[in-house]
C-alpha positions in Angstrom: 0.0 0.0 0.0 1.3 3.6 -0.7 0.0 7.4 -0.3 1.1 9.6 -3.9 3.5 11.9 -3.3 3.5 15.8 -4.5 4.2 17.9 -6.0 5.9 15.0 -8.8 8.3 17.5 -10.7 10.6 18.0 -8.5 11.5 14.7 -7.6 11.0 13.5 -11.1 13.6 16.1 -12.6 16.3 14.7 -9.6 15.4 11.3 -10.5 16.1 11.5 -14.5 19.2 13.4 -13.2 20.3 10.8 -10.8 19.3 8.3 -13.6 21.3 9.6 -16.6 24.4 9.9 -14.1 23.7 6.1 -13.0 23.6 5.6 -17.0 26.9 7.3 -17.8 28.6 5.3 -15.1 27.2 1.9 -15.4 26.3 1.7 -19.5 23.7 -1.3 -18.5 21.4 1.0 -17.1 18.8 2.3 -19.6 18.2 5.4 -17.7 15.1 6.7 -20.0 13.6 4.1 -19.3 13.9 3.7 -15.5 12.8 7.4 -14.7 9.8 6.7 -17.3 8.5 4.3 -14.9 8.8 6.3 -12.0 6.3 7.0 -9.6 6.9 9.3 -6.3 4.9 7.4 -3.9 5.8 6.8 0.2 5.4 2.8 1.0 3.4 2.7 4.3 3.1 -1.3 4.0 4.7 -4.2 2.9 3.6 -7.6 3.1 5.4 -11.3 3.5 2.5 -13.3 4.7 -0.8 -14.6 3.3 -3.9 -11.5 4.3 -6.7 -9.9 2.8 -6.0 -6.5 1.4 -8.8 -5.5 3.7 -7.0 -6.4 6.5 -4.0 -4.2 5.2 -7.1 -1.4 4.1 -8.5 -1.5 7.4 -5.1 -0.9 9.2 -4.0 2.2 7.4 -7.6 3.6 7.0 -7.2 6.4 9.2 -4.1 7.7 7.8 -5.9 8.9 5.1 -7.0 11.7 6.9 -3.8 12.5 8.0 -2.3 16.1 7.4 0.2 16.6 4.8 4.0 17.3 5.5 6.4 18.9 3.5 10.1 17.4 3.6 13.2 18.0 2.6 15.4 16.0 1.1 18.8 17.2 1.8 20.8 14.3 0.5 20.8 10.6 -1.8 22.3 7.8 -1.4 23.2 5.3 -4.2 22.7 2.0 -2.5 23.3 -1.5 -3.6 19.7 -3.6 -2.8 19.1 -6.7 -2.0 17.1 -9.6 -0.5 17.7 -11.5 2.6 15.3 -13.7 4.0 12.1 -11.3 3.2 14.2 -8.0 3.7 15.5 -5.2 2.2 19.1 -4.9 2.9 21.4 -2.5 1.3 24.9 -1.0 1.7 25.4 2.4 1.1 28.1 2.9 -2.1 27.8 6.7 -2.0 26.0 9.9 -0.7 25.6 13.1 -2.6 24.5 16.6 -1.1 21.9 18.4 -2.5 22.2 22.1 -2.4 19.6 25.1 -1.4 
């Protein structure tokens, strides 16, 4: 389950920029293509068990009357992901400062 995120063109402009820099560096990476399919959105729940999305629904229902935040992102990190025994893992392979 996930809330949109907004305003998108921010965060779509740093992502084709983060993706054609990921392209120039690693020539298997079809950057176009990546930041075509992009989608701001915030995850609020994952799932690795068997469950009715209505239970899941039902859970989170009241956060949709939550009040919206702004945030700032002052930083990314280019992160190698992975699985491990239904997890995310990651190591961190670089951090870049964003300015203003």
């Amino acid at each position: 389950m996930r809330f949109s995120v907004a305003p998108w063109d921010p965060l779509l402009d740093l992502h084709q920029l983060l993706s054609t820099c990921t392209g120039e560096v690693l020539r298997s990476v079809a950057s176009g293509s990546i930041a075509a399919q992009f989608r701001p959105h915030l995850g609020i729940a994952y799932n690795n068990i068997d469950r009715t999305a209505v239970e899941v629904v039902d859970a989170v229902a009241e956060l949709r009357g939550a009040e919206r935040v702004n945030v700032r992102v002052n930083q990314v990190e280019l992160v190698v992901l992975r699985r491990e025994d239904h997890t995310y893992r990651w190591d961190t392979r670089s951090v870049l400062a964003l300015g203003g």
